[in-house]
C-alpha positions, 0 to 999 in steps of 0.5 A: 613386523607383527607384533607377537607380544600378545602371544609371548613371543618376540620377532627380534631377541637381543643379548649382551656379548658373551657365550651362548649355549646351543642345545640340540632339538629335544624330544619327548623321552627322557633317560631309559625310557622308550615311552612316548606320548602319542600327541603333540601336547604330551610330546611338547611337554616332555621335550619342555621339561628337558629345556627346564633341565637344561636352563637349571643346568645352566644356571639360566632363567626363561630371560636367557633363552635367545631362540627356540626352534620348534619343529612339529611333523605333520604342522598345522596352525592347531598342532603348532599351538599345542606344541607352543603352549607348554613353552608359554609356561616355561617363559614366563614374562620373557619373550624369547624369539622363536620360530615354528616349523613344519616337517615330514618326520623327525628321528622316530615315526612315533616322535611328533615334536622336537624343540631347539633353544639358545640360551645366553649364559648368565 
């Protein structure tokens, strides 16, 4: 395997037994809002502000996420790195594993981004 430490990320992500939080893709919008950003680094970052919400909500840290999902529309090696990067600041020193996929569209024609994520809960 590859290794991705260097980038912050991990190919294997290993947790106690216990419960584990699914949160559903998040976007780039946020409560009574219908405004979104245009690009996918904008978008990145909204929909990384909501995981932070969520891990808050949680009473969890970047230690706890198992796994993300980070779906980009029209993907390529530099639309993935900007969907990546606002993660990277959200991480910290923890190295979650995550995987990055390509898409044709997502739930809107304006919506470029969409981040899922695992969290063991502490």
């Amino acid at each position: 395997m590859w290794d991705m430490a260097s980038l912050g990320f991990s190919h294997i992500s290993v947790t106690e037994p216990g419960r584990l939080a699914f949160l559903s893709g998040q976007i780039a919008m946020t409560p009574g809002s219908q405004e979104v950003p245009g690009d996918v680094a904008g978008q990145a970052k909204l929909a990384t502000a909501s995981l932070a919400a969520a891990l808050k909500e949680l009473e969890a840290a970047a230690q706890d996420i198992v796994m993300l999902r980070v779906y980009v529309v029209d993907a390529t090696s530099e639309t993935f790195g900007q969907a990546v990067a606002p993660l990277r600041e959200l991480f910290g020193d923890a190295m979650p594993s995550i995987t990055t996929i390509g898409v044709q569209a997502l739930y809107r024609p304006d919506i470029k981004v969409e981040i899922e994520m695992v969290v063991r809960l502490p």
